[in-house]
C-alpha positions in Angstrom: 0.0 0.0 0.0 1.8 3.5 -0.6 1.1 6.7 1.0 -1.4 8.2 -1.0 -3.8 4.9 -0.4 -2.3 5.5 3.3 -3.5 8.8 3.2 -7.0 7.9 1.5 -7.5 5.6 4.4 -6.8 7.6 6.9 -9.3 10.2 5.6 -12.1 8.3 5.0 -11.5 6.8 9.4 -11.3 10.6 10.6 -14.3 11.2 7.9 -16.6 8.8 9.7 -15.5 9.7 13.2 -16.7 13.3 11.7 -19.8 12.2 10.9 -20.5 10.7 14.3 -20.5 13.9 16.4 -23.0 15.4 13.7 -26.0 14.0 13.0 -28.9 16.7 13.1 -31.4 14.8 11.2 -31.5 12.5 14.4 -34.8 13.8 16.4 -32.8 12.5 19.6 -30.5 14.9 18.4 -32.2 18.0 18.9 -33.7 16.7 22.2 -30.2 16.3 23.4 -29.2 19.7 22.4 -32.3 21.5 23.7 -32.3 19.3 27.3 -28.7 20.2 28.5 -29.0 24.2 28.1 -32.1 24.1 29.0 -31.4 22.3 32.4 -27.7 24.3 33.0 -30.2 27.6 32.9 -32.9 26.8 35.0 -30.4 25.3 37.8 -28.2 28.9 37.1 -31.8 31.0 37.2 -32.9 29.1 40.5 -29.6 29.2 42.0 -28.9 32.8 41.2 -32.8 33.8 41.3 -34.1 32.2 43.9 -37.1 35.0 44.1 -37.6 34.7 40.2 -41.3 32.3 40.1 -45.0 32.8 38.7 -47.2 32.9 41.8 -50.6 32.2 40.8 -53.6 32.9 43.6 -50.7 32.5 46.5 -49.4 29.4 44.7 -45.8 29.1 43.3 -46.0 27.4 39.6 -42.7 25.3 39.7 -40.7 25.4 36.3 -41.8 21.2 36.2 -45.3 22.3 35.6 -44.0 24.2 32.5 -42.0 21.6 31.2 -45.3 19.5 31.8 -47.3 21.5 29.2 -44.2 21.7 26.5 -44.3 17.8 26.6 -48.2 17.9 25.8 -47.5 20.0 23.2 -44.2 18.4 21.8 -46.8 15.3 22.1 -49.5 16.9 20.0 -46.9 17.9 17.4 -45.4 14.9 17.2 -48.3 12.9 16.5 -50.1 15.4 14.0 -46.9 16.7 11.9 -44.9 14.3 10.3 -42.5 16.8 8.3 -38.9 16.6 9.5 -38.7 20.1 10.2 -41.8 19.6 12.3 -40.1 16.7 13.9 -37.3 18.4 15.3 -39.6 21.5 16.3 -41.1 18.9 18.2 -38.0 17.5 19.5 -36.6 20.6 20.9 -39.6 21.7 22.7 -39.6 18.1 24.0 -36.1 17.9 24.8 -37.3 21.9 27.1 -39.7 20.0 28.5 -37.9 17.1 29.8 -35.2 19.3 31.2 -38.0 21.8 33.3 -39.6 18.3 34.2 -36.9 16.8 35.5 -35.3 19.2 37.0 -37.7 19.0 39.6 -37.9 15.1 39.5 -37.0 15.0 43.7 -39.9 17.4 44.2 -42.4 15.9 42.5 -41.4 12.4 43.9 -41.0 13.3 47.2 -44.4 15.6 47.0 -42.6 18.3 48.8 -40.6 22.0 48.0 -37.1 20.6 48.2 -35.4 21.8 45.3 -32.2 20.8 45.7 -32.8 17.4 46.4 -30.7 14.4 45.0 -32.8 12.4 43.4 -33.1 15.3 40.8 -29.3 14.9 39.7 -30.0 11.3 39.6 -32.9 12.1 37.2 -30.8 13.9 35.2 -27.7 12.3 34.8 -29.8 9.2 33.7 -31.5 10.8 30.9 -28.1 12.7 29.6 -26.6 8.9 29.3 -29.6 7.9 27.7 -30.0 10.5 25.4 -25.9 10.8 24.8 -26.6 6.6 23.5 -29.7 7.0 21.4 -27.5 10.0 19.6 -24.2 8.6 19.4 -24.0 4.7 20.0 -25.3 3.8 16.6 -22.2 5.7 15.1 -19.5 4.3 17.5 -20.5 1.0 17.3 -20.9 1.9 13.3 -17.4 3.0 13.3 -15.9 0.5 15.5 -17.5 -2.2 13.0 -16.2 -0.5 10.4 -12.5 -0.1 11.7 -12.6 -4.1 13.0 -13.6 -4.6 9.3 -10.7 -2.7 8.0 -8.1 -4.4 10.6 -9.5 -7.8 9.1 -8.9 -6.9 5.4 -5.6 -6.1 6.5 -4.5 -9.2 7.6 
């Protein structure tokens, strides 16, 4: 093999490595990229806010009941829209949703006004790992294949 088929190969791994960090036709995508931000600024806005809520008749609407009525609506579009720009509408708003929702997770499990509870994190981190393997595993294990294919050929 000389360089330049060295080379070739070489491009083509990095080109598929590439390919795996970008895949924004992926719905689980966009709910990825909307949940993170979404959760970093509602922790930041709470912690640096704490005064900062819709009180409603005396009652204080928790950021969870918001995230409640985005994933209705993310539901709602979802089912009635089935154009991929409507998809990943739908997947943002969903991914909002699931971050405000969760965010609150040790609240509404515990049934009490404890913000800063653990099980919340827990909630959290879970999701993130899931969400992290619906968007990327397909493309490592893809790529992994792909490279134990090559190293095969090789031999």
């Amino acid at each position: 093999m000389n360089q330049i088929d060295n080379i070739n190969q070489n491009l083509k791994l990095h080109s598929r490595v590439f390919t795996m960090f970008v895949r924004t036709q992926d719905v689980n995508f966009w709910i990825l990229f909307a949940f993170i931000p979404t959760f970093i600024g509602a922790r930041l806005l709470v912690y640096h806010f704490p005064n900062l809520f819709l009180l409603v008749r005396g009652v204080h609407v928790h950021h969870l009941t918001y995230g409640i009525f985005l994933l209705a609506i993310a539901g709602i579009l979802a089912i009635n829209f089935t154009m991929q720009r409507h998809k990943v509408v739908a997947a943002l708003i969903y991914g909002i949703g699931l971050a405000l929702s969760f965010d609150e997770f040790g609240m509404w499990l515990h049934l009490q006004d404890n913000y800063w509870i653990r099980q919340s994190y827990d909630a959290i981190i879970m999701i993130s790992a899931i969400l992290f393997g619906l968007v990327y595993l397909p493309s490592i294990v893809k790529s992994i294949a792909g490279l134990y294919k090559h190293i095969l050929e090789k031999k």
